[in-house]
C-alpha positions in Angstrom: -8.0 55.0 21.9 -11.0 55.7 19.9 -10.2 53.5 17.2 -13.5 51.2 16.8 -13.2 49.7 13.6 -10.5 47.4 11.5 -8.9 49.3 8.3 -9.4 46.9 5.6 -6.3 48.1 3.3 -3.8 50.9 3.0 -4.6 54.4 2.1 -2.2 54.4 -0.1 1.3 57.2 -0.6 1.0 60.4 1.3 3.1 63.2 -0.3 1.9 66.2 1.2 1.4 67.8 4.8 -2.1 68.4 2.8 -2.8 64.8 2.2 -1.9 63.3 5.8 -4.0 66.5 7.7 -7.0 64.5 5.2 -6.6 61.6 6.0 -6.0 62.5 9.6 -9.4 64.4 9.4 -11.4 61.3 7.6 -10.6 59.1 10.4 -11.6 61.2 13.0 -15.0 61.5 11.2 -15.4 57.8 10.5 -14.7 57.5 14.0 -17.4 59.6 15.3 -15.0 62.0 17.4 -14.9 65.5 17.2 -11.5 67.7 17.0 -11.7 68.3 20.9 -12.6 64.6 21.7 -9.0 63.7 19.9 -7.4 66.3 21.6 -7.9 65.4 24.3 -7.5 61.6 24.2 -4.2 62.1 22.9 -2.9 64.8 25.1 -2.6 67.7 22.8 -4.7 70.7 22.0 -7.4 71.5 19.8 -5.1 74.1 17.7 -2.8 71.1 16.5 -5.3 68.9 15.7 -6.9 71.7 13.4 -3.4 72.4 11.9 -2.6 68.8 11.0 -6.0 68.3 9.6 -5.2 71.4 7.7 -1.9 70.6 6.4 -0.1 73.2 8.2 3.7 72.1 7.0 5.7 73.1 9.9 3.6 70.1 12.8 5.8 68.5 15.1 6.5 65.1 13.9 6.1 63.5 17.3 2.8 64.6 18.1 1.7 63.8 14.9 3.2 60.5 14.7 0.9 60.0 18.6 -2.0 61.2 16.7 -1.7 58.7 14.5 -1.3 55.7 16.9 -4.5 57.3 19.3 -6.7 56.7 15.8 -5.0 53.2 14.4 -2.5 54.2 12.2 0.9 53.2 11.4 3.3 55.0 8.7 5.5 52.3 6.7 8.5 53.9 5.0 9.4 52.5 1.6 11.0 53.7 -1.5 9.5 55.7 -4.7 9.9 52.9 -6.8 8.6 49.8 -4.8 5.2 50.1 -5.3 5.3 50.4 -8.6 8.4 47.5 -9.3 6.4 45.5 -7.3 3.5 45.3 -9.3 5.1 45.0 -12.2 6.2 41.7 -10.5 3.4 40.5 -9.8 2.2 40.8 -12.7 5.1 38.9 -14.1 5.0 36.0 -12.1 1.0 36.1 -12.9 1.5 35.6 -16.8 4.0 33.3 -16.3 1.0 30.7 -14.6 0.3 27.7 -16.6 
């Protein structure tokens, strides 16, 4: 894996094919590697590497989803409205302090 250094918190909400091929790409580059070097460590080619980066909408999910565990990165699944209920809790509980 080229992973080399520890995330420190989330990215935050991907919506878009656009925003994933980003943060895909701003990885890579933190990490030093170019678009070949990934390719290659995770077994695909060049050409998808460049699409995902790119946003192309149609990437296989399961080469993606290896992508993402060759540079460190998990995807966690939870609904539109936790984020933001949960803060709201937080904050909640927060005031409430003595």
């Amino acid at each position: 894996m080229i992973v080399n250094k520890e995330i420190k918190q989330p990215y935050g909400n991907i919506k878009t094919a656009k925003q994933l091929g980003g943060l895909v790409r701003a990885c890579r580059k933190e990490q030093k590697a170019t678009q070949a070097e990934l390719a290659a460590l995770c077994s695909v080619g060049v050409r998808f590497i460049s699409d995902l980066e790119n946003g192309k909408q149609t990437i296989e999910l399961g080469k993606t989803l290896h992508v993402l565990k060759c540079l460190g990165l998990d995807i966690a699944i939870t609904p539109r409205n936790w984020e933001k209920k949960h803060q709201v809790n937080a904050q909640t509980t927060k005031d409430k302090q003595p």
